[in-house]
Steps between C-alpha positions, in 0.01 A plus 500: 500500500828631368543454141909571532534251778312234336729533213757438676376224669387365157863581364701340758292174497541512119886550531489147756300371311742542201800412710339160571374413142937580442549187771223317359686495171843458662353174670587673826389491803395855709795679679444705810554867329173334297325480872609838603360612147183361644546690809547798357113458306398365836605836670304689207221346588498552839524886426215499243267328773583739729442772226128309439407512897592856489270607205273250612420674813515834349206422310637408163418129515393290230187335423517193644792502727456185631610332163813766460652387858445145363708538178773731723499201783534256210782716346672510810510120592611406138873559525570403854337177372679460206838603682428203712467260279791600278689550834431068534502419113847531376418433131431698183133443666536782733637739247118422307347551837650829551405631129145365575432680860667844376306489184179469727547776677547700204152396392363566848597820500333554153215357722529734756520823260172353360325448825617826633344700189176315439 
């Protein structure tokens, strides 16, 4: 696994994450740029699994890689989820539901740095 790009990944997520706690306060609900902003971690993800197939069949894989693709599959799904139902609830509700999937994939990807070096 690359440490830099799960920084970033971690970062970005963070810097939603932040964005929607800002709306949650604001009693707002999400915007679109806020979706794209989801996007963008989406597209960072993609990239790091594509990075993890690579070095998986390379012969650098983890442990237990069954459990890894699980947290990275769950990582991925979050957001597209949440953007969903923010998408249909037009309250301050889906500003809390954004916060709460793009703080999860921060801690997934802690996950998945722990997985990958156990």
């Amino acid at each position: 696994m690359v440490l830099a790009l799960l920084l970033v990944v971690v970062a970005t997520s963070l810097a939603l994450a932040a964005w929607a706690v800002v709306f949650v306060v604001q009693d707002r609900a999400v915007v679109l740029r806020q979706l794209w902003g989801g996007a963008v971690v989406e597209g960072l993800l993609l990239v790091q699994g594509v990075v993890l197939a690579v070095l998986g069949a390379t012969g650098t894989a983890p442990s237990d890689p069954v459990l890894l693709w699980g947290y990275y599959v769950t990582a991925l799904v979050i957001l597209p989820v949440a953007a969903l139902w923010a998408f249909a609830e037009r309250s301050r509700w889906s500003s809390v539901v954004l916060a709460v999937a793009a703080l999860t994939v921060a801690f997934l990807e802690w996950r998945l740095w722990q997985i990958w070096n156990s």
